[in-house]
C-alpha positions as CSV (number, residue, x, y, z in Angstrom):
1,X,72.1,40.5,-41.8
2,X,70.1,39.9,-44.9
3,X,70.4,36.0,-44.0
4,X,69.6,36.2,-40.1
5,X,66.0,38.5,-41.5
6,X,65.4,36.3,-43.9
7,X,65.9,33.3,-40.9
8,X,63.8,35.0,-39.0
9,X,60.7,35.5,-41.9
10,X,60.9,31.8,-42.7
11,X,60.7,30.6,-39.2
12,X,57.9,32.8,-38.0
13,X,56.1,32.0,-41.5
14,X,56.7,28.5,-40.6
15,X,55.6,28.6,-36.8
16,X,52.4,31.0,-38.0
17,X,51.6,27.8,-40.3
18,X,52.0,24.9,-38.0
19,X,50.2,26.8,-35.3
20,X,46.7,27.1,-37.5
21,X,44.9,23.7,-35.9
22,X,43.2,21.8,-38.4
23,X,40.3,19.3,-37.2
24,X,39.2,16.1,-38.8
25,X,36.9,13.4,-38.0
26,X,38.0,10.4,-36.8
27,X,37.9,7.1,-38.4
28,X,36.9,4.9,-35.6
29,X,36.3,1.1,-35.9
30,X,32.6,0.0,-34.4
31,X,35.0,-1.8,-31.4
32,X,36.8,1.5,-30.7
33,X,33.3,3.7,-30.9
34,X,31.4,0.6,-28.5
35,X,34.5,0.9,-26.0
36,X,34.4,4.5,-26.1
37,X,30.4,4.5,-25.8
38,X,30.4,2.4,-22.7
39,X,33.6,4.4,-21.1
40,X,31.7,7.4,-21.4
41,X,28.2,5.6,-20.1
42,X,29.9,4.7,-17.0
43,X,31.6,8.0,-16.3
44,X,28.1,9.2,-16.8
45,X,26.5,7.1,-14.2
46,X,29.1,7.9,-11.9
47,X,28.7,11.6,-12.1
48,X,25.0,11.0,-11.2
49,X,26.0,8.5,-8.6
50,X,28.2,11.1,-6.7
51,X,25.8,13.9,-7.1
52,X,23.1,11.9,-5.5
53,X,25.4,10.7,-2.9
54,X,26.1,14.8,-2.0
55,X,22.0,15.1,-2.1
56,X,22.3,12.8,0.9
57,X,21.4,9.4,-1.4
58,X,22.9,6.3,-1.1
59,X,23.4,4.6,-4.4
60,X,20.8,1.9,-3.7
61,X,18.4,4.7,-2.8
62,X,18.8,6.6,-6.3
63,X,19.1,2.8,-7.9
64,X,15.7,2.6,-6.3
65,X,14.2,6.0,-7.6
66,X,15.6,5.7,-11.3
67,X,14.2,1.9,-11.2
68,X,10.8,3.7,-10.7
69,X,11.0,5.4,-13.9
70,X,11.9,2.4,-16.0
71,X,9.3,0.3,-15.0
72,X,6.4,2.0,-17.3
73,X,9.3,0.7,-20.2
74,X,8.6,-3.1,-19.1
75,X,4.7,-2.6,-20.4
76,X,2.0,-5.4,-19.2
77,X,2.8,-8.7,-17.7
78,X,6.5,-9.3,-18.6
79,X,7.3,-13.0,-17.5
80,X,10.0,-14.1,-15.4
81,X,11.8,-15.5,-18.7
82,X,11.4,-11.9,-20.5
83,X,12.7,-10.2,-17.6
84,X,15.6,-12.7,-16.8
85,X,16.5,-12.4,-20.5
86,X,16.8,-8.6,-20.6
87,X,18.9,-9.2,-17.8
88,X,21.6,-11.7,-19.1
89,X,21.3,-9.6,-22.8
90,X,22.1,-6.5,-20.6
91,X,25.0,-7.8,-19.3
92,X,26.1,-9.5,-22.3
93,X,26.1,-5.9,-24.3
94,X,28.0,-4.6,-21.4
95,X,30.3,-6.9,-20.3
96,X,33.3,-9.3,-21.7
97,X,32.1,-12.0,-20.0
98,X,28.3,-13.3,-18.2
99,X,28.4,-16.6,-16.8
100,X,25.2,-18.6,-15.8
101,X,25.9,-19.9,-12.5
102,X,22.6,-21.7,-11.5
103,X,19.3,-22.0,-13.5
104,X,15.6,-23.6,-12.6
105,X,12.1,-22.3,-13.6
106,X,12.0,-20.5,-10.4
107,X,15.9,-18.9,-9.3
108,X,18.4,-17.7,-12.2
109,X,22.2,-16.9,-10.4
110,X,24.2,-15.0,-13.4
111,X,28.1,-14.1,-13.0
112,X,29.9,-11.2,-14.7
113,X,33.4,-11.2,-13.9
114,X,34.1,-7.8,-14.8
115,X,32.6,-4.4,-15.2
116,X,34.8,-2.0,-15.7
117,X,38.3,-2.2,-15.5
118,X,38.6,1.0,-15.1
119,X,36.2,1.2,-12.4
120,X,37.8,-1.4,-10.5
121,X,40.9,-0.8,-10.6
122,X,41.1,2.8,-9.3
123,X,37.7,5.2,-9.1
124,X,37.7,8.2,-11.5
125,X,35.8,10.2,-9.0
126,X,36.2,11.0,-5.6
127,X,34.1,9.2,-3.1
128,X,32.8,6.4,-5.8
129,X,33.7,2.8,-6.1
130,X,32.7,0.0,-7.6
131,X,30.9,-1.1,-5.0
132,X,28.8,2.1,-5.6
133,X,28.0,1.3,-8.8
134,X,26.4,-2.4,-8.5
135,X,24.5,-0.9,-5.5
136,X,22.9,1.4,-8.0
137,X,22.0,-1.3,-10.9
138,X,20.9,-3.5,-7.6
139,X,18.9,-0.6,-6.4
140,X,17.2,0.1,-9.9
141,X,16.7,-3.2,-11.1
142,X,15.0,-4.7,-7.5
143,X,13.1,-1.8,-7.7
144,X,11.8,-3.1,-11.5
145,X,12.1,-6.5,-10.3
146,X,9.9,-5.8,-7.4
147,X,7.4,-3.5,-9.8
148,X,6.7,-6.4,-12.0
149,X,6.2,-9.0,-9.1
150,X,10.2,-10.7,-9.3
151,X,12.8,-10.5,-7.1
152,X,16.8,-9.6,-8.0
153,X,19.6,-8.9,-5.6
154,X,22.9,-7.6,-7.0
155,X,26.3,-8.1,-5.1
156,X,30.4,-7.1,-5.8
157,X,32.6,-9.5,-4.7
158,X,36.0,-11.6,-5.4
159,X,34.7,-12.9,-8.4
160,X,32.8,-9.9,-10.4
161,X,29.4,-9.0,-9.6
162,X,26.2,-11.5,-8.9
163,X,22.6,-11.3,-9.6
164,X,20.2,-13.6,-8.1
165,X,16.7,-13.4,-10.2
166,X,14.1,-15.3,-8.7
167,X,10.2,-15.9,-9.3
């Protein structure tokens, strides 16, 4: 009997102990923490996405609106090379992979093959899609496009997403 109360001391001693959570922080590398940083930018965007789409906004519209608010960031006179820049560097941060598909002083066709795996393969949300999401960046950056005098038109297809920048 002595034994079996002994047992029992140890265990629930033992079960006390291994039940106290400690926390650390984690050692991350800069890969993991920029993987993790664009996950949770996306997820983001998609929450906004859906919340505007049950205000009665299509993505394109709310694009449109939040597009409005960056232009101030663009300041005075941006060129057609500063703006079509920004663009490819955006994508580049973003993205595994930008291609430039066409190129002249006047029309600039850029290629990204993939998003968001994640994204495309299956949507995290209800009632959100890829398709929502490049109708948002279309919507926002048309409307800066537009704002500074440009013209850019973002699709989803086979192949990734396109944007068409022109003068």
């Amino acid at each position: 009997m002595k034994k079996l109360c002994l047992l029992a001391i140890v265990l629930c001693t033992v079960c006390a102990t291994q039940a106290q959570t400690e926390f650390s922080i984690p050692d991350l590398t800069l890969e993991e923490k920029f993987d993790a940083a664009k996950t949770v930018m996306y997820r983001n965007i998609c929450i906004v996405i859906v919340e505007a789409k049950t205000g009665g906004m299509t993505p394109e519209e709310f694009g449109k609106k939040v597009g409005r608010l960056w232009v101030p960031a663009w300041g005075d006179n941006p060129t057609f090379e500063q703006f079509v820049g920004f663009s490819i560097w955006n994508w580049s941060v973003q993205s595994e992979e930008v291609k430039i598909l066409e190129q002249s002083t006047d029309k600039v066709v850029i290629l990204v093959p993939s998003l968001s795996k994640e994204l495309e393969e299956a949507p995290i949300l209800e009632s959100f899609s890829i398709e929502d999401l490049v109708a948002y960046f279309d919507g926002m950056m048309s409307e800066v496009a537009t704002q500074l005098g440009f013209s850019m038109k973002m699709t989803w297809g086979d192949q990734g997403m396109k944007a068409v920048m022109t003068r």
